[in-house]
N, C-alpha and C positions, 0 to 999 in steps of 0.2 A: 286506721292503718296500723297503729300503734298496737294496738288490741290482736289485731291479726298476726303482727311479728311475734309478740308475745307468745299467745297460745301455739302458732309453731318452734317457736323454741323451746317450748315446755316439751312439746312433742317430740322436739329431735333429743330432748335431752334424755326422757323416758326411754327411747328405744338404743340411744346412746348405752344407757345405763343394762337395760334390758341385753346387750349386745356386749357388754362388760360381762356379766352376771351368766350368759349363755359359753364365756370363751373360761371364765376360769371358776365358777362355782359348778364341779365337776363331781362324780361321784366317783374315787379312786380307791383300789382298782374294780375295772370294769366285770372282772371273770368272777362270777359266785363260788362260796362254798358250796360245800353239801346242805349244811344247814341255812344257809342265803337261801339256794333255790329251793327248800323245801319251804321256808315262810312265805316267797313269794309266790309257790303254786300256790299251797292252801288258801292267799290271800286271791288271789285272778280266780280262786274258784270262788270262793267266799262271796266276792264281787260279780261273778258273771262272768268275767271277764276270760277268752278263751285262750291266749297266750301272754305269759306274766311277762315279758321284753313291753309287749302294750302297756301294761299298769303301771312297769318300771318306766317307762319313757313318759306317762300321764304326771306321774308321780314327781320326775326329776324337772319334768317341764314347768309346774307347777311350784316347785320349790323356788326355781329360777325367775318366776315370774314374781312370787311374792319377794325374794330379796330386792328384785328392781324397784319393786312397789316397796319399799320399806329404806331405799336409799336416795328415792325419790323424795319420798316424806323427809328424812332428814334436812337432804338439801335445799327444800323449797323453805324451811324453817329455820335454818340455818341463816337461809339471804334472808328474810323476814327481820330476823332478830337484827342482821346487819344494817339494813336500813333502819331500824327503829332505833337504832345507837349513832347511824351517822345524823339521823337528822336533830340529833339531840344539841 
């Protein structure tokens, strides 16, 4: 049972964090240049991809996901080290 509270707490903390990371790791401001959207066509063309908002939303979703994943990592390491110091 203990096991099971755990790994759901892991989980709520990830999408916790993930939901952190989607409200304010934001790309400001939203409106392109001229030379913003010419990189990002030639890049959704480069990739296939047929409207650059798609690559731009693939791209920003992405970014957003590894910061969770990289503050996730912090904090699992962080309590780690905390417990190997309290139990000293």
């Amino acid at each position: 049972m203990a096991t099971l509270a755990r790994r759901l707490f892991k989980a709520a903390l990830f999408l916790g964090l993930l939901a952190l990371s989607l409200r304010y790791v934001q790309p400001y401001p939203y409106e392109w240049t001229d030379g913003e959207a010419r990189a990002w066509w030639r890049a959704s063309d480069w990739l296939g991809v047929s409207d650059p908002d798609d690559l731009y939303f693939v791209v920003w979703t992405s970014i957003e996901l590894l910061v969770a994943i990289l503050a996730y990592i912090a904090i699992m390491k962080l309590w780690r080290h905390y417990q190997s110091k309290k139990l000293r």
